[in-house]
Structures are given as C-alpha cells and as structure tokens.
C-alpha positions as CSV (number, residue, x, y, z in Angstrom):
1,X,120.0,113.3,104.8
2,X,121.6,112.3,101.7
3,X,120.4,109.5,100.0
4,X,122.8,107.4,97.9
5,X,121.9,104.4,95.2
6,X,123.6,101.1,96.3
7,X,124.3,98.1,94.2
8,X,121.3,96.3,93.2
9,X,121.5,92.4,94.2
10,X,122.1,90.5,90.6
11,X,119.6,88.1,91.2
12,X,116.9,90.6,92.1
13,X,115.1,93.1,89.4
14,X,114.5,95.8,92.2
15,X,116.4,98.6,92.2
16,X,117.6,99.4,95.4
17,X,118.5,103.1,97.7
18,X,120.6,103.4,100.8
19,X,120.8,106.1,103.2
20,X,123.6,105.8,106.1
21,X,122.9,108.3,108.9
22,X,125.3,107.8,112.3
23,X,124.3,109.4,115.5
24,X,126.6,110.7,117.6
25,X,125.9,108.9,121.3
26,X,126.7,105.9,120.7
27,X,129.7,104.0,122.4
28,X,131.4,101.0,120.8
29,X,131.4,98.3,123.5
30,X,134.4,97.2,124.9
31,X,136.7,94.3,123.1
32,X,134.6,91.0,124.4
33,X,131.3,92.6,126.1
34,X,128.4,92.1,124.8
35,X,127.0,94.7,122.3
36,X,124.2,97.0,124.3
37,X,120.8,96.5,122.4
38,X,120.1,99.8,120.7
39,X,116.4,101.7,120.3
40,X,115.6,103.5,117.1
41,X,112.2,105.9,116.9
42,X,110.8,106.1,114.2
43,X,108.2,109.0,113.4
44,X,105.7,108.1,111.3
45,X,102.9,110.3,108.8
46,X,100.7,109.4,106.4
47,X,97.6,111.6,104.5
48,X,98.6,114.9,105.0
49,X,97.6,115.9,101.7
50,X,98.7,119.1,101.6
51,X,97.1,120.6,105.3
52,X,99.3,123.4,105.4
53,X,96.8,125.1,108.0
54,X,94.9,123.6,110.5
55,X,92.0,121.8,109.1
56,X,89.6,122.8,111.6
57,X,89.0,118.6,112.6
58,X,89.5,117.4,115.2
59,X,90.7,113.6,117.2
60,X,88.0,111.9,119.1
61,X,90.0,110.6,121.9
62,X,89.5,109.7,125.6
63,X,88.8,112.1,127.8
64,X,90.2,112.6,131.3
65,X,87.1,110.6,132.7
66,X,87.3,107.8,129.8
67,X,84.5,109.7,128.2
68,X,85.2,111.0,124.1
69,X,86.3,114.5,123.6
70,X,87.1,115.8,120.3
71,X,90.5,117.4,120.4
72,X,91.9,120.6,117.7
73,X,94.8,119.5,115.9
74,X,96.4,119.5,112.9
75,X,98.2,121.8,111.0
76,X,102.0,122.1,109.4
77,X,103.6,124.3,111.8
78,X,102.1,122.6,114.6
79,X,102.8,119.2,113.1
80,X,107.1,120.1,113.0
81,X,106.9,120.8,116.6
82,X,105.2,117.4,117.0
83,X,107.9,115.2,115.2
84,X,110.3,117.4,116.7
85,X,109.1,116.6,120.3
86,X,108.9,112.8,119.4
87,X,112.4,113.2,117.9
88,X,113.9,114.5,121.4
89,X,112.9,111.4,122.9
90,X,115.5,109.5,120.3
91,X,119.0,109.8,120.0
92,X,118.5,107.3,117.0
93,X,115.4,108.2,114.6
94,X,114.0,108.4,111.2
95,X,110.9,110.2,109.7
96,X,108.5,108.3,107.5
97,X,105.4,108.5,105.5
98,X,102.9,106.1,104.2
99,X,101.9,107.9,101.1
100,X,99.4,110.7,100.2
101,X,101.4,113.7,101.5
102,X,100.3,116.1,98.1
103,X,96.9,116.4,96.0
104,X,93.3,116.4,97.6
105,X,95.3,119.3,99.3
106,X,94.1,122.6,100.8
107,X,94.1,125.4,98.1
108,X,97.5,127.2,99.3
109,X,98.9,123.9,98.1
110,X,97.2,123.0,95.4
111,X,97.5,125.9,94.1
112,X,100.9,125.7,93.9
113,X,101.2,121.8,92.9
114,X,101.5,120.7,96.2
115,X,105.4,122.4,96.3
116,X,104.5,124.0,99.5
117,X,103.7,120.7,100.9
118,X,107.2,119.4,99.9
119,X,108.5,122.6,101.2
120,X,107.2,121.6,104.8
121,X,107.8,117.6,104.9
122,X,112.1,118.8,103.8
123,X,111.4,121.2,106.9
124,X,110.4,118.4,108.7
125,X,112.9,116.1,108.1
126,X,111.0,113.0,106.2
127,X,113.6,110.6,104.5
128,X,111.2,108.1,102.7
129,X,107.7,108.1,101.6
130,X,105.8,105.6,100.1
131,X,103.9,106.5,96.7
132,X,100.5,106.9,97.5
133,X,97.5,107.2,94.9
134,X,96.8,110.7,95.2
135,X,100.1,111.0,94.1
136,X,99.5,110.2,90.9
137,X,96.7,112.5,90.6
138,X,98.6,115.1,88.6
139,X,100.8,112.2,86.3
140,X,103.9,110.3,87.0
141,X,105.9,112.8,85.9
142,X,104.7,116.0,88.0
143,X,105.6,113.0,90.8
144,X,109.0,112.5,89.9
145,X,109.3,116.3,89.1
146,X,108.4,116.7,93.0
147,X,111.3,114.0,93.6
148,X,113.7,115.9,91.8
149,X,113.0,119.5,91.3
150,X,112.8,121.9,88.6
151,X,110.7,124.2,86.8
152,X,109.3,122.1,83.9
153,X,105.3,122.4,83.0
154,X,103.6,118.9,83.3
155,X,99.7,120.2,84.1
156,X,97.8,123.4,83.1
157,X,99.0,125.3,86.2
158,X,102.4,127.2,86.1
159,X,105.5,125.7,88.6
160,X,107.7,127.7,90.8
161,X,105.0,130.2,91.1
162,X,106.5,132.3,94.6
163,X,110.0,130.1,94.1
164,X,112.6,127.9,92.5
165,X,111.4,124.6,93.2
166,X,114.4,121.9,94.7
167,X,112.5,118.9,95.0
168,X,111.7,116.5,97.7
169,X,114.7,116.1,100.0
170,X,113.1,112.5,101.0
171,X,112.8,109.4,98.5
172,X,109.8,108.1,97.4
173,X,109.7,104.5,97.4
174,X,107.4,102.0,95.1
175,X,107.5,98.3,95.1
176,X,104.8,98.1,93.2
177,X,104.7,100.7,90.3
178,X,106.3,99.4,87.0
179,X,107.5,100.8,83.6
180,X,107.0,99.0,80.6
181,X,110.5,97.6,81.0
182,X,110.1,95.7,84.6
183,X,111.9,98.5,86.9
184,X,110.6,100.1,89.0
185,X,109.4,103.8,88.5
186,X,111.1,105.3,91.9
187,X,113.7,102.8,94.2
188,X,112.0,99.9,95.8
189,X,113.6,100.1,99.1
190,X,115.9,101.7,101.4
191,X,118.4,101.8,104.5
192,X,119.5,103.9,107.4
193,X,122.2,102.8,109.8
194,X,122.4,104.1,113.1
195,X,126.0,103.2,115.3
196,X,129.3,102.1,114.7
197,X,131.5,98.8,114.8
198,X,129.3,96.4,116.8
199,X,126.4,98.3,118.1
200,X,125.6,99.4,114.7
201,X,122.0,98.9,113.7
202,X,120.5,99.0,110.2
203,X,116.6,99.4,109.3
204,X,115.8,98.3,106.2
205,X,112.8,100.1,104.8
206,X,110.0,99.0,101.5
207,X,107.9,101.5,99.9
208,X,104.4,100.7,98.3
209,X,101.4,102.0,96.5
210,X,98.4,100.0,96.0
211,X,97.8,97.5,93.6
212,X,94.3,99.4,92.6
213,X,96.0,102.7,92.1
214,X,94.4,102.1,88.1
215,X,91.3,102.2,89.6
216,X,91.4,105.2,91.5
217,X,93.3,107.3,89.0
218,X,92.3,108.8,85.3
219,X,94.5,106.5,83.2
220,X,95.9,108.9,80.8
221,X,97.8,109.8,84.3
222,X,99.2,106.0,84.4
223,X,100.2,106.0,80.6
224,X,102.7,103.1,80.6
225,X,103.0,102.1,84.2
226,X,101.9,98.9,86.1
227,X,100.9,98.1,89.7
228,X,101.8,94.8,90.9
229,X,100.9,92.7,94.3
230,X,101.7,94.4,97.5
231,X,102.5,91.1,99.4
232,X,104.8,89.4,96.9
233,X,106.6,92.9,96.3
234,X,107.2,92.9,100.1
235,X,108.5,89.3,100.3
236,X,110.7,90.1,97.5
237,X,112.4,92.8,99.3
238,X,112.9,90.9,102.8
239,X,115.8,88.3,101.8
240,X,117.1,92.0,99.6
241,X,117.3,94.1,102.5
242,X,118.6,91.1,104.8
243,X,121.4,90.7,102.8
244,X,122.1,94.5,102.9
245,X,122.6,94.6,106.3
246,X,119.2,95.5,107.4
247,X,118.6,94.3,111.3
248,X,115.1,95.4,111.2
249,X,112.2,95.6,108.1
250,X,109.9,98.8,108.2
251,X,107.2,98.4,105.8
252,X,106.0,101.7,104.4
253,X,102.4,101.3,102.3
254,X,99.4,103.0,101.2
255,X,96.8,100.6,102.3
256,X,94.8,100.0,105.5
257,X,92.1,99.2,107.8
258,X,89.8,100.6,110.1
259,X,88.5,99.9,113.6
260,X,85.4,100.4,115.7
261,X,87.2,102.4,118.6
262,X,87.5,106.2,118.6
263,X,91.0,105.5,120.5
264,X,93.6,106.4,117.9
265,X,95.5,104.0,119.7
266,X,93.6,101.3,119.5
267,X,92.8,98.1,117.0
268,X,89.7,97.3,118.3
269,X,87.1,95.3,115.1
270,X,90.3,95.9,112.8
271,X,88.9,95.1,108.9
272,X,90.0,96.2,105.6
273,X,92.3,95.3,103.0
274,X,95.6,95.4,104.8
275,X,94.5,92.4,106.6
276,X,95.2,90.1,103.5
277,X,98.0,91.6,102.8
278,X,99.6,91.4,106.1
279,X,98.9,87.3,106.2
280,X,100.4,86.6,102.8
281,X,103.9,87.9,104.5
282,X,107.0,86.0,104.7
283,X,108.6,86.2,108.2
284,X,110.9,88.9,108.7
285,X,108.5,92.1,108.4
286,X,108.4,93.8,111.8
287,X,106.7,97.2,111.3
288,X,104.1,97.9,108.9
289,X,103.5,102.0,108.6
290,X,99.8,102.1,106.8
291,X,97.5,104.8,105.4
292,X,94.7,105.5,102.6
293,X,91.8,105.1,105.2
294,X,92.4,107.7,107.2
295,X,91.9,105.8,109.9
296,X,94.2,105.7,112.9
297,X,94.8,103.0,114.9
298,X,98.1,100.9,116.9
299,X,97.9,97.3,116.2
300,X,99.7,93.9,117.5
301,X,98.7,91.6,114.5
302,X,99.1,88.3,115.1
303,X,101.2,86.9,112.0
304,X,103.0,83.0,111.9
305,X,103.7,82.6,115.3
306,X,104.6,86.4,115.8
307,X,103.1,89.7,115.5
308,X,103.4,92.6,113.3
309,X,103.0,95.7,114.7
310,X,100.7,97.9,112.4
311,X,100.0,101.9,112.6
312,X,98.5,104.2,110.9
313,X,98.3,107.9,112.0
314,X,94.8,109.0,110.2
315,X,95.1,112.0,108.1
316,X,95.7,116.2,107.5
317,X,99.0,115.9,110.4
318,X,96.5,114.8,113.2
319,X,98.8,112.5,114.4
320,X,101.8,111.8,114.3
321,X,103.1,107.7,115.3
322,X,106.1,107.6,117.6
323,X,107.3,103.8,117.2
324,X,110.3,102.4,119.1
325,X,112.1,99.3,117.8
326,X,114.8,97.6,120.1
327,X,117.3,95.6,118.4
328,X,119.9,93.8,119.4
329,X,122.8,93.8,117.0
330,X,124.7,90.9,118.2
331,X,121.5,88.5,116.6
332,X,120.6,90.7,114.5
333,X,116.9,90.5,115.1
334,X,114.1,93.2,116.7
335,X,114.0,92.5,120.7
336,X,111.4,95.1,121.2
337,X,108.9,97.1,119.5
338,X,106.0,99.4,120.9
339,X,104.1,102.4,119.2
340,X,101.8,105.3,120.6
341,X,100.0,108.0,118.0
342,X,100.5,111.5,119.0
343,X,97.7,114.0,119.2
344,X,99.3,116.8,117.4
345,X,96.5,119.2,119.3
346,X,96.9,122.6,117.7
347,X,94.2,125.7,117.5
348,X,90.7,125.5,119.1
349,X,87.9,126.2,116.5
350,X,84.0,126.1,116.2
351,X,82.0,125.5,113.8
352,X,78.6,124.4,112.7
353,X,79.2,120.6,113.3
354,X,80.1,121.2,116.8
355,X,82.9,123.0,118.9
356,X,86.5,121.7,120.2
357,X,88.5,123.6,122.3
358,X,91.9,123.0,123.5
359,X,91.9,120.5,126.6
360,X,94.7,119.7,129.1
361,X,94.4,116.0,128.5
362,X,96.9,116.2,126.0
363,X,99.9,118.8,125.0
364,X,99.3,121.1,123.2
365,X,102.2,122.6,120.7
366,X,103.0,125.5,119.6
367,X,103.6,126.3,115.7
368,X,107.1,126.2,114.7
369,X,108.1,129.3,113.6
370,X,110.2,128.4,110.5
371,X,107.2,126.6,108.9
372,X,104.5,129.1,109.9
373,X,106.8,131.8,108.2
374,X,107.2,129.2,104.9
375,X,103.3,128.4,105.3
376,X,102.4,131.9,105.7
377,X,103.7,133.4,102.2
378,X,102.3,130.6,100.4
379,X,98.7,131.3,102.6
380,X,98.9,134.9,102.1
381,X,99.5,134.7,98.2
382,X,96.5,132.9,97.9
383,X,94.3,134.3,100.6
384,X,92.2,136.8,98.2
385,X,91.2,133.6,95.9
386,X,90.4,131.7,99.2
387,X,88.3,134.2,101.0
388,X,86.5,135.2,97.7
389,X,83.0,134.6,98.3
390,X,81.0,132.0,95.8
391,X,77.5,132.5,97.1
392,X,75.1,131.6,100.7
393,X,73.8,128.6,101.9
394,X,71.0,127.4,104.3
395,X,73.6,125.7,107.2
396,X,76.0,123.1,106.8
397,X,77.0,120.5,104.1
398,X,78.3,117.4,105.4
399,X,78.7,113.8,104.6
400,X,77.7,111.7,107.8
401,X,80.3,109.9,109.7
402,X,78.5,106.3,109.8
403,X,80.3,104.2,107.8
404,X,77.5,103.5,104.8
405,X,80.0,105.3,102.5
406,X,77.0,108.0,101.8
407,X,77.7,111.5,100.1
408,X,74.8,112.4,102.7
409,X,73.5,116.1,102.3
410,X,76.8,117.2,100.7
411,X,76.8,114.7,97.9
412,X,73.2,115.6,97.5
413,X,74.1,119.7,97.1
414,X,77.3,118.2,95.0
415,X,75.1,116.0,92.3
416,X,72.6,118.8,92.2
417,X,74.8,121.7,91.1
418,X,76.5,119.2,88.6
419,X,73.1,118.5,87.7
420,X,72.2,121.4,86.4
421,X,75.4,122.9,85.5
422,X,74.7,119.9,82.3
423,X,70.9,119.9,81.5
424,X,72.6,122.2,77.8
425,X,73.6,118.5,77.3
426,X,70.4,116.7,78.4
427,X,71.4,115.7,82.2
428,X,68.0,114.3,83.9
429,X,70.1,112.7,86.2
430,X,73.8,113.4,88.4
431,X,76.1,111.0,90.8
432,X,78.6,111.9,92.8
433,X,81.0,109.8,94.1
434,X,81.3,110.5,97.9
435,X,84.8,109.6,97.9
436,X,85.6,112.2,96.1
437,X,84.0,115.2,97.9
438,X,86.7,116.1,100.9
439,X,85.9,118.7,103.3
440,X,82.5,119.3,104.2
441,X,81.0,123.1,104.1
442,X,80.2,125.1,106.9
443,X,79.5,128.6,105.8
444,X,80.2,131.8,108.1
445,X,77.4,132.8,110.3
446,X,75.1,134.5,107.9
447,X,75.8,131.5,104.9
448,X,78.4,132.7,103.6
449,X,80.5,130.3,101.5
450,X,84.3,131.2,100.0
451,X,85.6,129.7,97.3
452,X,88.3,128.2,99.5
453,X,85.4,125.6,100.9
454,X,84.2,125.0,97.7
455,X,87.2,123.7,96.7
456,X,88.5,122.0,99.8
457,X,85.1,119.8,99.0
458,X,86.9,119.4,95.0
459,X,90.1,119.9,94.9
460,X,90.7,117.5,91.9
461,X,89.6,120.3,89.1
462,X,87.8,117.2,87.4
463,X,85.5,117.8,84.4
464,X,81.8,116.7,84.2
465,X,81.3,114.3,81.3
466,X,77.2,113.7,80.4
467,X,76.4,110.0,78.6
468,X,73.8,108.3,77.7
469,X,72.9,104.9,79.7
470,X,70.6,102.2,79.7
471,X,68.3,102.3,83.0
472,X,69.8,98.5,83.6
473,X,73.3,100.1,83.2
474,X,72.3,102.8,85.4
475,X,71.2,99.8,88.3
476,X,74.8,98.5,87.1
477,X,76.7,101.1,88.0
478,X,74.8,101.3,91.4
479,X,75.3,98.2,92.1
480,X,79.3,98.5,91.9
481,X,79.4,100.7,94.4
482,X,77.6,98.2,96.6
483,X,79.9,95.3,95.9
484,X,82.3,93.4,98.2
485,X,85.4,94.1,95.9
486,X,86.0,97.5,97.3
487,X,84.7,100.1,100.0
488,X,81.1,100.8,100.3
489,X,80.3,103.9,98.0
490,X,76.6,104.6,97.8
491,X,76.8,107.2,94.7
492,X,75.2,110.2,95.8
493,X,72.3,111.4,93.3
494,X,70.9,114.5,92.0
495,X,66.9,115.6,92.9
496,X,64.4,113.7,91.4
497,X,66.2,110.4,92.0
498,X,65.9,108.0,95.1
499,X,67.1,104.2,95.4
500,X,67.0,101.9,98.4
501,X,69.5,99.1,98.5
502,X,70.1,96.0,101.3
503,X,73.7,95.0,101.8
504,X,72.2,91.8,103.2
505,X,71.1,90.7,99.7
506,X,74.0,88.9,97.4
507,X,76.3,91.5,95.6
508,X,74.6,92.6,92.5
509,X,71.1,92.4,93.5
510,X,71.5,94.4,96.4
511,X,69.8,97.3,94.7
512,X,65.7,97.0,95.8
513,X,64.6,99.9,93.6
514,X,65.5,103.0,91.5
515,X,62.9,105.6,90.9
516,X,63.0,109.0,89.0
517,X,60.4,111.5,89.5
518,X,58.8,109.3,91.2
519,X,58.8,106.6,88.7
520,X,60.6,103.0,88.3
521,X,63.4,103.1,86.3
522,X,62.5,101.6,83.0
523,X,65.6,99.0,82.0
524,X,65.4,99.3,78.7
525,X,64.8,103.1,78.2
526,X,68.1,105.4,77.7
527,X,68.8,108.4,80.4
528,X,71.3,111.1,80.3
529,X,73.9,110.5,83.3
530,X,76.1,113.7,84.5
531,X,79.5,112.3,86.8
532,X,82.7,113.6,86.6
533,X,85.3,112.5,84.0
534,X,87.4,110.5,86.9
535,X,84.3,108.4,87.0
536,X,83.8,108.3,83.4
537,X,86.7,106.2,82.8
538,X,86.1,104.2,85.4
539,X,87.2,105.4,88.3
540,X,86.6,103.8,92.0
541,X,85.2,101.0,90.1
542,X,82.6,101.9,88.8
543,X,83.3,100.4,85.4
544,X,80.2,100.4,83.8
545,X,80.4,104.3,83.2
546,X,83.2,103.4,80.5
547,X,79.7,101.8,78.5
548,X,78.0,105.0,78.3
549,X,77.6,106.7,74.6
550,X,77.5,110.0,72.7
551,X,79.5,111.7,75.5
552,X,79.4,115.3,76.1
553,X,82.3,117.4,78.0
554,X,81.0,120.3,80.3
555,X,82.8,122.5,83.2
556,X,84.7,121.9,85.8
557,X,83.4,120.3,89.3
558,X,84.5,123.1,91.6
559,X,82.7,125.9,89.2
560,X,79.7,123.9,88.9
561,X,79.0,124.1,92.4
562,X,80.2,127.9,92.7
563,X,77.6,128.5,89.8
564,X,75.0,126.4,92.0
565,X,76.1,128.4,94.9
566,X,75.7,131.6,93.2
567,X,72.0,131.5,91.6
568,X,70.3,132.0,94.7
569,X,70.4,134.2,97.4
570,X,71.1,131.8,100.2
571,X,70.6,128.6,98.9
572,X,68.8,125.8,100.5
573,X,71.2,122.6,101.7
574,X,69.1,119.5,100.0
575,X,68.0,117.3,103.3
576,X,65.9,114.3,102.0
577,X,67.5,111.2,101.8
578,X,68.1,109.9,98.2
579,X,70.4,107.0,98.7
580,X,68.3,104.9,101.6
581,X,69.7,101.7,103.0
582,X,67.5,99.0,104.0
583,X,69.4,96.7,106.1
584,X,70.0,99.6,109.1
C-alpha cells in the first residue's frame, strides 16, 4: 500500500496521511437502488516486540469441556498465515497495530535493531501502527529511521548488518508526540477507502502513544519531544477525519486494561487506564485497537448512549483480532461491528513451568514459508551468540502470574547479580524493577542457561548506576511503586533486604517495614542503592531515584547477571520471599 500525505484542514494543527486502497468485488449499485451496506475486516496486532520465533507461551483459553488449556502459539511465520487466513475471510480489509511491534525484542531482532521485525510486519501487510513506548527505547530518530529506511548510525550497534534496510512499508501514527514547534513527530491520522461511486466506504484511522511515555523512557531518548492527552488528541481528530470522508473512526493506541477472565475473548472485571480515556470521548469513535498490557480481551464498552467496541490481542503474535465493521454508505455511519481474537496456535513445547501441546480445539497454522525463510537467516546469524552458554542454575526463574506486580524469584536472582556485580562501588543494597525483566529462565535439563535467556529476561542493554540514599528516600522510592498513579510494581530486592507492605493502607504509608540484615532501616542513615540507569532517571515513576548523590556507573544488566550466572557451578535460584504483601 502506498501511502500518500493529504491536505491538512486549515483550522487544525494535525498533520494528516491518507491511503486509498480499492478492492476489486465490489459492484456500483444500480442508478436509484439503494447502496448495499459494505463489511470491512480489519486485522488487528499489537506487542509483538520483535517475536520473530515462537516464544515458547502459550493462551489460556477454554477448552473443549469449558475447562482452561494452555494453547502453543506465537511466532512470525505462524503469525502471516494467521492474518492471512483472517484476510480470506474479507474482500475488504486492512492490517493494524497498536504499538510496541520493535524493542524488548527477542535477540535475532534486537540484535539487528528490530529491522527484522519490520522485515516481517511489510511481509505481513501492516498499513498503520500506532507509536508505542518501546518504540522510543532506541531514540526518536532510530524510530523514524525504521519509518524511512537507510543506513545511518543512531545507537552503538551497526545498521544494515545482513542487508540494505528500506524502512517500514506501514505509517506510524502519533497524536500525541510533539516537537518543540507543535507538529506532530509522525502523521496524526490516516485513511483507506474501500469501493467505488456510491458503495464506497472510508475508515478513518488515529494513531497514539501514551501520555506517560516520559515516564517509561530514558529522557535523553525524548530530547525535545512532548506527549500530550490521549482523549483530547482523539476528539481532535474525529470532526478531521469526518470531514475527509471517513464513514467509520478506528482508534489505534498504546494503552489498555485488563480483565479477570482467561477468555481472550472476553471483558470480564475490565480496569485500567483505557477506561478514562475511553469516557472522555466525543461521539463518533467506533473501534478502539488497544495494547501496552498485554492483556487480551474483546470488549462492548458502554460509552454516551452507545458502545465502543475495544480489543486488544495480548502480546509476542499470540493473537491476532479479526474485527468486522458494517457500514452503510448511504448514512454514512457504522451499522454493525463485532470482533473475535484469533489463537495463532503454532509449535508445541515443554518446559519447566509446565507443558502445552497442540490441541484440536483450535487451528493450528502452519509457518509461512516466505517469512520462515526471512526469519531464518536473521535466526541463524545469530544462533552461535544465542546458544552460547552463560553458566547453570538450580531450576527455573520466573516472576509469578498473580497480579501483585512482584519480580518474584527472578527479580530476586536479577537484584542479586546486580548486586554484586556493584559492591567495587559500595552496593549493600539492589532493586529491580519487575517490569523490566521479560522472559522468565528455564534452563535445559541439566541447568544450563544460554545467553539468549539471559537476555530475553534484559533485552534493554541498560547500565547499573550505584547512589547514595537516605533510608526515608529508600521507603520513598518503595512507596512509589505502591501508589495508585500507575501499575502495581513491588521493586524486587537484592539478599539481605525484606519489606512488607499493605495496599489497604492510604498510598504512601503503605509500606509496614523495611529491614536489612535483619535490621530496621534507620531513616536518617545513608545506604548505597544499585538499579539500573532507566530507573535512575526516573523511570516507571519512581522519581525519587533522580535524589540519589555521588553516583557511580557500572556494567551492563544483561552481563551482570551472565557474571552472576557464571561464578558458580550451578547456581542456586533465590526462593525466599523479599517483597511480602500483607493484605493477601
């Protein structure tokens, strides 16, 4: 698809992009009969970062006898023949994304900065993404050099490594990311028509990052951008598109919720914070394609009267969303809309946290054999890095799947390597933030762990950065993670140190204790903290890091824990709890 700028309304300060695409099919209705209503699918992905193989995960879904099996899928080449079955079933459709699609990535695209992962969304046949915050990770411009192609060096690994590098054959689209001179750093919005004469139909699509992205990104990768409100960029856009033409208003963002139900196709206990977002909207919105939680779900929000229907396909091409809207173009308006996530089931695997093997309750694809040839070289370039071995350990590494937001025994293995990968600069204690550790590691049969897993668990190559903090800064910083402004993140710590907290007690006091060795933190006395320098400045919220003095730079994450890894001969996974909630 070609994508083609369009004039920007005079009135409006968003830049606009429009994409005409006209499917053959389609019969103009005779001189006074009514215009046939017309279906467009759309296909819908969000969080792939990067799985160019299967991720050995699986989706919990229903089983034959309504019971919860876990189901194999994932994967790129499996994921193409997913969208491509989903695209058979509409004459009409368009492939989207809600953000995320490069960094946190698996090391055959990392390594590469995330160009293979570009390779396979072109081979796909995505038209428009919406920036996510991951997308950022590298700088704003790496990102645009992914939207454009070429060969220039923005970060300390080379480009074009196996191949010239074209660029992403799909816009990116942000509503919400500003230069210092008001526009907007990639197009706001977007349109695809579909038809001819009078049974031609137009979606009109906005693209969003999150208003946070500052806070979940180093800042010297933001240098000179801004990230406004979701909701009032959306409402700006409605009238915009409307008077473009558009019949229907996709909303593409990366933000979310999350429900209570394994059933990815359900919205059962739906909370987080698309919810606000969602009410603020003028009328006029009629699909909202979410992501960031990596959550999947199929929702009918109730909004002003109406509903909104609201997916999100979870994350690593999992799922994929096959969404129908009916419109009739006479009025001009959406007649019909209904959506069902895809189970893109793929190879069976098993593992240390538990087996899942292929099951007849769903299809199962096969891989498409363009994209497993184009996944392959960039697998098999890398494959003596990701099979090197780093070291043993006792069993597996894993953070739990209860939703306290713990770094459970991995974030305790995590903070302990960083630990002592910084006691040269005084470390007595170590946090991880559990957000930031990935993949879980489950070593080969005799503990064998590659350096492949040890990076899937960090694949953001961030440094570790030792301060010195107050022990009341210290319950500060705790505390932040505890909030109700953001997610729940309990920071994982290194050995030694234990707190309790009760999220039943008002935010900021919900810490009970804090102990080291055994003993109460003393407020006043000064401690050297080890994070990483995403969390230094800041990062996740945790803002009172920024406060810490005489600062000392050490290694890289990844090597700390490969060092940690290494110094024993199979070493022991950290079980106790250090991080112990109260109120459960």
């Amino acid at each position: 698809m070609k994508i083609r700028p369009s004039a920007a309304l005079a009135l409006l300060p968003l830049p606009f992009v429009a994409a005409c695409g006209t499917t053959s099919g389609l019969r103009q209705a005779p001189a006074g009969a009514a215009a046939a209503r017309v279906e467009v699918g759309i296909i819908a992905l969000n969080d792939f970062h990067g799985a160019l193989e299967p991720p050995r995960a699986a989706v919990v879904a229903p089983g034959p006898g309504g019971e919860a099996i876990p189901v194999p899928a994932g994967g790129a080449a499996w994921l193409a023949s997913a969208v491509d079955s989903v695209k058979a079933r509409h004459p009409n459709h368009v492939v989207v994304a809600a953000g995320d699609l490069t960094s946190a990535s698996q090391l055959a695209s990392s390594l590469y900065l995330d160009e293979p992962a570009v390779g396979v969304m072109n081979r796909i046949g995505l038209e428009f993404n919406a920036v996510g915050n991951h997308e950022f990770d590298r700088g704003w411009k790496e990102l645009q050099r992914l939207q454009s192609g070429g060969c220039e060096k923005n970060t300390r690994l080379e480009p074009c490594q196996l191949e010239p590098f074209k660029g992403a054959g799909y816009q990116y689209l942000s509503a919400t990311t500003y230069r210092a001179d008001g526009s907007t750093l990639f197009p706001a919005t977007g349109l695809k028509s579909f038809g001819t004469g009078r049974e031609k139909v137009t979606i009109g699509f906005v693209g969003l990052s999150l208003r946070s992205v500052p806070t979940l990104v180093s800042p010297n990768q933001l240098a000179g951008l801004t990230f406004g409100d979701e909701a009032q960029a959306i409402n700006r856009a409605i009238p915009a598109l409307k008077a473009q033409g558009a019949d229907a208003v996709v909303v593409l963002i990366h933000q979310g919720g999350k429900t209570t139900a394994e059933d990815p196709n359900s919205c059962e206990g739906l909370t987080g914070d698309i919810r606000p977002i969602l009410d603020q909207l003028d009328p006029g919105v009629d699909l909202v394609v979410s992501g960031h939680t990596h959550w999947q779900y199929v929702c009918d929000y109730a909004h002003g009267g109406g509903s909104i229907l609201l997916t999100s396909a979870g994350v690593y091409g999992k799922l994929v969303t096959d969404i129908t809207l009916t419109i009739d173009p006479a009025t001009h308006t959406v007649v019909g809309k209904k959506a069902q996530n895809v189970i893109v089931q793929s190879q069976p695997y098993t593992s240390g946290r538990g087996d899942a093997p292929n099951t007849a309750a769903y299809p199962q694809f096969q891989p498409r054999p363009d994209v497993a040839s184009y996944v392959a070289k960039y697998v098999g370039a890398a494959k003596d890095l990701i099979n090197r071995p780093v070291g043993r350990l006792s069993g597996v590494a894993a953070k739990p799947s209860s939703e306290d937001a713990s770094g459970g025994v991995l974030g305790n293995l995590v903070a302990d390597a960083q630990l002592a990968a910084s006691k040269g600069a005084g470390a007595r204690i170590a946090f991880t933030n559990p957000f930031g550790l990935r993949a879980p590691i489950d070593p080969a049969a005799d503990g064998t762990v590659t350096f492949g897993q040890v990076y899937a668990t960090q694949p953001f190559n961030n440094e570790l950065v030792t301060m010195t903090l107050t022990g009341a800064q210290v319950r500060a910083v705790i505390e932040e993670g505890l909030n109700d402004a953001g997610s729940l993140q309990a920071l994982s710590p290194s050995a030694g140190f234990r707190f309790t907290y009760d999220m039943r007690r008002p935010a900021g006091s919900r810490v009970v204790s804090l102990t080291l060795d055994g003993q109460p933190l003393a407020p006043a006395a000064t401690y050297r903290v080890t994070v990483v320098n995403f969390l230094a400045e800041g990062g996740d919220g945790f803002a009172t890091f920024r406060q810490g003095v005489d600062p000392v730079r050490g290694m890289i994450d990844s090597e700390a824990l490969q060092q940690w890894l290494a110094a024993a001969p199979v070493r022991q996974v950290p079980q106790e709890e250090r991080a112990v909630r109260l109120d459960r």
